[in-house]
C-alpha positions in Angstrom: 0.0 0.0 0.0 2.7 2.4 1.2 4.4 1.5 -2.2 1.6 2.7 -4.6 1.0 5.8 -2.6 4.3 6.4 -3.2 3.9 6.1 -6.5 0.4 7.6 -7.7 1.8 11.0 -5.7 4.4 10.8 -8.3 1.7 10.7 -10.8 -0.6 12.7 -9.2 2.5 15.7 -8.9 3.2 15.6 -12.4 -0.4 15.6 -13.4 -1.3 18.8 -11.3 2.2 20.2 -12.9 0.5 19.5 -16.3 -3.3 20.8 -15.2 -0.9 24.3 -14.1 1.2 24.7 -17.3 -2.4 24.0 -19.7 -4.2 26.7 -17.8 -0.9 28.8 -17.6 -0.7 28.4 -21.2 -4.5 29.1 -22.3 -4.9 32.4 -20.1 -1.8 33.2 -22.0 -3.4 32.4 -25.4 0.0 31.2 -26.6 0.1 29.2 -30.0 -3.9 29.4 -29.8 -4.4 28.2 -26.4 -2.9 24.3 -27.9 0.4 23.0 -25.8 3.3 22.5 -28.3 4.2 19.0 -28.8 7.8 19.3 -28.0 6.2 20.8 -24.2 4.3 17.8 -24.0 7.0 15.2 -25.1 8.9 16.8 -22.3 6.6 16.6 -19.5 5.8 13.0 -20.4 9.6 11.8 -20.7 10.3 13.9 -17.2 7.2 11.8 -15.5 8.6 8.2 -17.3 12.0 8.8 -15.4 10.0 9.9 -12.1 8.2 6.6 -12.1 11.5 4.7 -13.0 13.1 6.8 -10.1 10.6 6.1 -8.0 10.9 2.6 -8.5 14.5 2.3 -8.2 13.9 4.2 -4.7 11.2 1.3 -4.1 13.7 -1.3 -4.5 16.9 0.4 -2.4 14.5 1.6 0.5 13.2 -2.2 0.9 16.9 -3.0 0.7 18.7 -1.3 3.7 15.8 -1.0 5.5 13.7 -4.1 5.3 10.5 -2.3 5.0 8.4 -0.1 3.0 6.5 2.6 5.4 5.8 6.5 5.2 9.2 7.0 7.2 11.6 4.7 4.6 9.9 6.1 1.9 10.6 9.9 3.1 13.6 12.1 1.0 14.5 13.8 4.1 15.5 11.6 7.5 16.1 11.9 11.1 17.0 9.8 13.5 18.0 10.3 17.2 20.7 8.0 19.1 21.4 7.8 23.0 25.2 8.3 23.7 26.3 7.1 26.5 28.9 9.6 27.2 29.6 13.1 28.4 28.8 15.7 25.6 32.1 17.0 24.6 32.5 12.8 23.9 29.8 12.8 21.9 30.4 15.6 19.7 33.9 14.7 18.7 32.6 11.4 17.7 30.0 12.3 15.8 32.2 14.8 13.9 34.6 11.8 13.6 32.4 9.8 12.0 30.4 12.5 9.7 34.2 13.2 8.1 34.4 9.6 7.2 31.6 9.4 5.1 32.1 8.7 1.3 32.3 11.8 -0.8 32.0 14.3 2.2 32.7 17.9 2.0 32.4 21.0 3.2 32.1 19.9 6.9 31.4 22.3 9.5 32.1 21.5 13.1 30.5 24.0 15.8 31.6 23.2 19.1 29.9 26.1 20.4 26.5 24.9 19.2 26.9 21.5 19.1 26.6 21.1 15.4 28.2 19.5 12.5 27.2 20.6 8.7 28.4 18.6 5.8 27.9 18.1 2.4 28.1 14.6 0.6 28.8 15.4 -3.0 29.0 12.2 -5.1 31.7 11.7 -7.9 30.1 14.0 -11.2 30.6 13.4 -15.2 32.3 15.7 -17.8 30.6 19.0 -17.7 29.3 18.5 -21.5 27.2 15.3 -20.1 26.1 16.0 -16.8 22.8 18.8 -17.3 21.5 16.0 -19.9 22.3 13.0 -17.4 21.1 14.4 -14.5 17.9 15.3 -16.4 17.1 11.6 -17.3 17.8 10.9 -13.8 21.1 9.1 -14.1 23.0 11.3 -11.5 22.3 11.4 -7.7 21.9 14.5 -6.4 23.6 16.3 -3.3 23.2 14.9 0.1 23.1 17.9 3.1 23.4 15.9 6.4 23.3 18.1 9.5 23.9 16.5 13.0 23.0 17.9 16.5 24.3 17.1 19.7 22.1 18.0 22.9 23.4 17.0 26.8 21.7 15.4 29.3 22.6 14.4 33.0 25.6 12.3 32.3 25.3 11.3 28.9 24.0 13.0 25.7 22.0 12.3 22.6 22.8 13.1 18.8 20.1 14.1 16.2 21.0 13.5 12.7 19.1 15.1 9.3 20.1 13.9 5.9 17.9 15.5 3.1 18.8 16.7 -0.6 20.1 19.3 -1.5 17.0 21.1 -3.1 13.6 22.4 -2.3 10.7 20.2 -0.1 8.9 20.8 -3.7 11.1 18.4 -5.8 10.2 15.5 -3.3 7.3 14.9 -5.2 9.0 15.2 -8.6 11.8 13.5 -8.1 13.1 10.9 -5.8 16.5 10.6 -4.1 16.4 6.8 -4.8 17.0 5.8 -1.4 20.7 8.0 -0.9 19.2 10.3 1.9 17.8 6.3 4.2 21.4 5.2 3.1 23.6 7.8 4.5 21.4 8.5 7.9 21.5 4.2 8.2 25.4 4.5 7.4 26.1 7.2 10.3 23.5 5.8 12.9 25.8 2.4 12.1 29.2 3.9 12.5 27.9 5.9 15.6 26.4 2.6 17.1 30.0 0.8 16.3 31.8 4.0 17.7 30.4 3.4 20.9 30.1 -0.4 21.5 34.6 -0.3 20.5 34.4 2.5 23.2 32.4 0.4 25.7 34.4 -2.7 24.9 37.6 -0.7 25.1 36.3 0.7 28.8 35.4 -3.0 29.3 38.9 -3.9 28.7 40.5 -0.9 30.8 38.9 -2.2 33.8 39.7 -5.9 33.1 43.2 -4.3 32.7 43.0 -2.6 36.0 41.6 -4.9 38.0 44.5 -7.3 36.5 47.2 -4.9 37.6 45.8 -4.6 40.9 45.6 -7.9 41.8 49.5 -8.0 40.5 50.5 -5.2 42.2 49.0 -6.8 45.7 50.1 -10.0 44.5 54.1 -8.3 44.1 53.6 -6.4 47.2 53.0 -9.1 49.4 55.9 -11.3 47.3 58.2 -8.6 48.4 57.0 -8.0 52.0 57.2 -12.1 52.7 61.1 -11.7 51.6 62.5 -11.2 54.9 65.7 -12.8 56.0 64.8 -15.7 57.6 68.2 -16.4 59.1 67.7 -13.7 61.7 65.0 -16.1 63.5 67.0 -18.7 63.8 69.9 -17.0 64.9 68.0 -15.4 67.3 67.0 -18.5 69.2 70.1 -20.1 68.9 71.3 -17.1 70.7 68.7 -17.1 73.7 69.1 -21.1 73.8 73.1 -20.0 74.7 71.7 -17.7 77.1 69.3 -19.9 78.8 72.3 -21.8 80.0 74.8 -18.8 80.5 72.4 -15.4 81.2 68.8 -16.3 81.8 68.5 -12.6 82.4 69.8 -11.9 79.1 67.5 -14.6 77.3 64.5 -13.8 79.1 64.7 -10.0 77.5 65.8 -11.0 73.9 62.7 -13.2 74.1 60.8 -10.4 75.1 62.4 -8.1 72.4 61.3 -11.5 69.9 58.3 -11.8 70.6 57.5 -8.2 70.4 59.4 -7.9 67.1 57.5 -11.0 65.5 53.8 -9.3 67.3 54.7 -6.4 65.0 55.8 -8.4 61.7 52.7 -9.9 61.4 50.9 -8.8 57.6 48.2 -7.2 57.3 45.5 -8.8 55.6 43.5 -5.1 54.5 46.8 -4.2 52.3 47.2 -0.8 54.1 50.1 1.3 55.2 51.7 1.5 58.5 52.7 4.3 59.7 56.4 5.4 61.0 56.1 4.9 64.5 54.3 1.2 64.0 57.6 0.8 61.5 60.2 2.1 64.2 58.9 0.4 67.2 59.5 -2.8 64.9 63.0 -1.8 63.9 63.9 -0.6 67.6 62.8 -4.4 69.2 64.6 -5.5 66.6 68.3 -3.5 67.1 67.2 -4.3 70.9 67.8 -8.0 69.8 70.9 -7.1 68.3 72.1 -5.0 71.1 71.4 -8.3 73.3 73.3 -10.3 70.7 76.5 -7.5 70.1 76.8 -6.5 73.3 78.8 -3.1 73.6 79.7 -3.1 69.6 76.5 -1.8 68.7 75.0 1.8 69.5 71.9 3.1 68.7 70.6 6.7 68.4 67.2 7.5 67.2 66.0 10.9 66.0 62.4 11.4 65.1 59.9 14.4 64.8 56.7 13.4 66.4 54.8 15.0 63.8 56.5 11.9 61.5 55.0 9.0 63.8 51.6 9.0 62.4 52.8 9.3 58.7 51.6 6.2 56.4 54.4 4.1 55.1 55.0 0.7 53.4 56.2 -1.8 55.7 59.6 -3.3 56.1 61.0 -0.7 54.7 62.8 1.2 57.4 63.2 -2.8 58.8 64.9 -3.6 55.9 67.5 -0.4 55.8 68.1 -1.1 59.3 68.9 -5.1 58.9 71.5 -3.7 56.3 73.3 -1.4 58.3 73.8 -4.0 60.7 74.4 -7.2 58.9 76.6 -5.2 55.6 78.4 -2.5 57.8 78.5 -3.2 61.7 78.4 -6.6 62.5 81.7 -7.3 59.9 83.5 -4.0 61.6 85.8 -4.9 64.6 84.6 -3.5 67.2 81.3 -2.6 66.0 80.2 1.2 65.5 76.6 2.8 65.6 73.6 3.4 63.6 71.5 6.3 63.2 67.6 6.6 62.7 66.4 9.9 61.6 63.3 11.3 60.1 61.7 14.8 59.7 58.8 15.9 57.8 59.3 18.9 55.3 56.3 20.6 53.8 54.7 17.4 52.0 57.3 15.0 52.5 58.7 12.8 54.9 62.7 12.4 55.1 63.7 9.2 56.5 67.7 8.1 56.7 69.0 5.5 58.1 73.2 5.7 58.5 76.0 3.7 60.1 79.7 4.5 61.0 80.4 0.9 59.4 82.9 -0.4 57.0 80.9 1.5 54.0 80.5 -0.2 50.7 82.6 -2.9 50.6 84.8 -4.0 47.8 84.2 -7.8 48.2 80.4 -7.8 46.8 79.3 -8.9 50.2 75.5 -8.7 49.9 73.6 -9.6 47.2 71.6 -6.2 46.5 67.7 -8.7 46.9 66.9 -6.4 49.6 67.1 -3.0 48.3 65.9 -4.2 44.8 62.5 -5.0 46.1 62.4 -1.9 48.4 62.9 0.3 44.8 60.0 -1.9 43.6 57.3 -1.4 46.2 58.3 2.8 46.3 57.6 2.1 42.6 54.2 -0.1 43.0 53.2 1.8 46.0 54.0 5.1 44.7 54.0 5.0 41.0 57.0 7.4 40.7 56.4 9.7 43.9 58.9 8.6 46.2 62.6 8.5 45.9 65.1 6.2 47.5 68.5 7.3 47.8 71.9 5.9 49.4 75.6 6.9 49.3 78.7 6.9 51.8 78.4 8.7 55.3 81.1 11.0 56.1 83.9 9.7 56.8 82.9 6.1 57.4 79.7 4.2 56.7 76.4 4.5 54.3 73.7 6.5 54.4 70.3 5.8 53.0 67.6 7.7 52.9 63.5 7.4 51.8 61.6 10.0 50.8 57.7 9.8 50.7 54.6 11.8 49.4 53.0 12.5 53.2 49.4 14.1 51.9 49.5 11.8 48.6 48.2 8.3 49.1 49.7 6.0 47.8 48.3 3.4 44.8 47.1 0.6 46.9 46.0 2.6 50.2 
């Protein structure tokens, strides 16, 4: 039904066109009121190629649409599409995919108004042929497309014209054979595609995210579990001595243990600690040592109190400390001392640890596991914020120092 209305308004146009010229042509008394034949050849070749147009636009609508209706049939189309994005999104994409239309030109790109203008302009003959070619209907016309974008709470919405590039009056003369359905199917298509490779690519981001999270934790608590293990057992093998020799003795390095080991246990939430939570944990532990080196070991601590409640990884300052001790003072006859000092200066926190020991040592004692991972969680936990940092301390020793973000939380926190 839709298709013969289509049609007989095509007749029906070009039959009032004639019913205007005759009784143009009689008030006129031209040629004795009779229509030359040449006038009536023309209108009846310009009505054959309508029809034949018309049919042609019959076919291609029921082609990319699958249907034959009022809208389908319509030279001028408009469709509306949800974005689900914000609107400055929206408008570069449906610029994007207006400039990738075939044959486009003359596109216009309003950022202020939301709007994109274009022109499709399809490939033309040789001058000499084209006003005779296009006249028996041979030669698409132009295509204006015009695309609106309007914004809404948290996502958007495009509207999209394509219509030829004449008057609303040549609708009923002369069909667009389906190009104006074509290109407003072609854009609602790439804009669909646009969006499901952007949702699929946001899909993917958060797989991606989620992946390196669970790494990252996973690294973190790799490198956390890496703690000497050796110091336990020489640790008890110590107190064991003492037992027999110094019960005194053993029952305080026990005490200093068993504090030590109530602070090293992980945390299952993945937080920080904090420096004070990291230095009581260092101190039982030099305590230990103290126990275990006798008069060969000194320890001096300097910290701000303002720096106890900072967040910081853990084992960090542990694992600075255990270096100290087991690369620089334990090997030193007759020992030396270490030094523990932090201060907070506007947003960072300054934490050194140095020793009077033998310094870096030329025999590759050590084999570097230790401060490698600490580099890797500042890295992991920090992503680039926090600096590590160790030399020689004057005139004998090293001197390492970690600096941290103090109002910047870290990745994982």
């Amino acid at each position: 039904m839709a298709s013969i209305k289509f049609l007989g308004r095509i007749l029906i146009a070009w039959f009032a066109a004639w019913c205007v010229l005759m009784v143009v042509w009689n008030a006129a008394d031209w040629n004795g009121g009779e229509l030359p034949l040449i006038f009536r050849l023309a209108i009846f070749v310009g009505m054959l190629m309508s029809l034949a147009r018309g049919v042609t636009h019959l076919y291609r609508v029921r082609t990319i649409a699958g249907r034959v209706d009022a809208e389908t049939l319509s030279n001028r189309q408009r469709r509306r599409v949800e974005l689900a994005c914000d609107v400055d999104e929206a408008f570069v994409l449906v610029e994007e995919v207006v400039r990738e239309l075939p044959y486009v030109q003359d596109v216009h790109a309003r950022k202020g108004s939301l709007t994109v203008q274009a022109m499709i302009r399809p490939p033309r003959v040789e001058a000499a042929s084209r006003r005779w070619r296009r006249w028996l209907g041979s030669v698409d016309r132009d295509t204006r497309v015009s695309a609106t974008v309007t914004p809404a709470d948290g996502s958007s919405s495009a509207m999209v014209a394509c219509e030829p590039d004449v008057g609303a009056w040549a609708d009923w003369f002369y069909p667009d054979t389906g190009v104006s359905l074509d290109t407003v199917e072609t854009l609602m298509r790439a804009i669909t595609q646009r969006m499901a490779v952007r949702r699929s690519r946001e899909r993917a981001d958060a797989r991606q995210t989620a992946m390196e999270k669970e790494l990252t934790a996973a690294q973190l608590g790799l490198l956390q579990a890496q703690v000497e293990p050796h110091f336990l057992y020489n640790t008890l093998a110590s107190a064991q001595e003492l037992v027999r020799t110094d019960p005194a003795r053993a029952d305080r390095m026990l005490g200093h243990l068993i504090d030590y080991l109530r602070r090293s246990l992980p945390r299952t939430d993945g937080s920080l600690s904090t420096l004070g939570q990291e230095l009581e944990r260092s101190t039982a532990w030099l305590e230990i040592m103290r126990l275990r080196m006798g008069e060969r070991l000194a320890v001096h601590v300097d910290v701000a109190a303002t720096a106890l409640t900072i967040p910081m990884p853990s084992m960090m300052l542990q694992t600075l400390v255990e270096n100290a001790i087991k690369h620089g003072l334990e090997p030193k006859p007759g020992g030396g001392g270490i030094w523990i000092r932090a201060g907070v200066d506007t947003s960072l926190l300054s934490l050194t640890v140095a020793d009077d020991g033998l310094g870096f040592r030329s025999d590759g004692a050590g084999t570097g596991i230790g401060l490698k991972n600490l580099r890797e969680r500042l890295r992991l936990t920090y992503a680039g914020a926090a600096g590590f940092t160790i030399g020689n301390n004057f005139p004998h020793g090293v001197a390492a120092t970690i600096t941290l973000p103090v109002h910047e939380g870290a990745s994982h926190a």
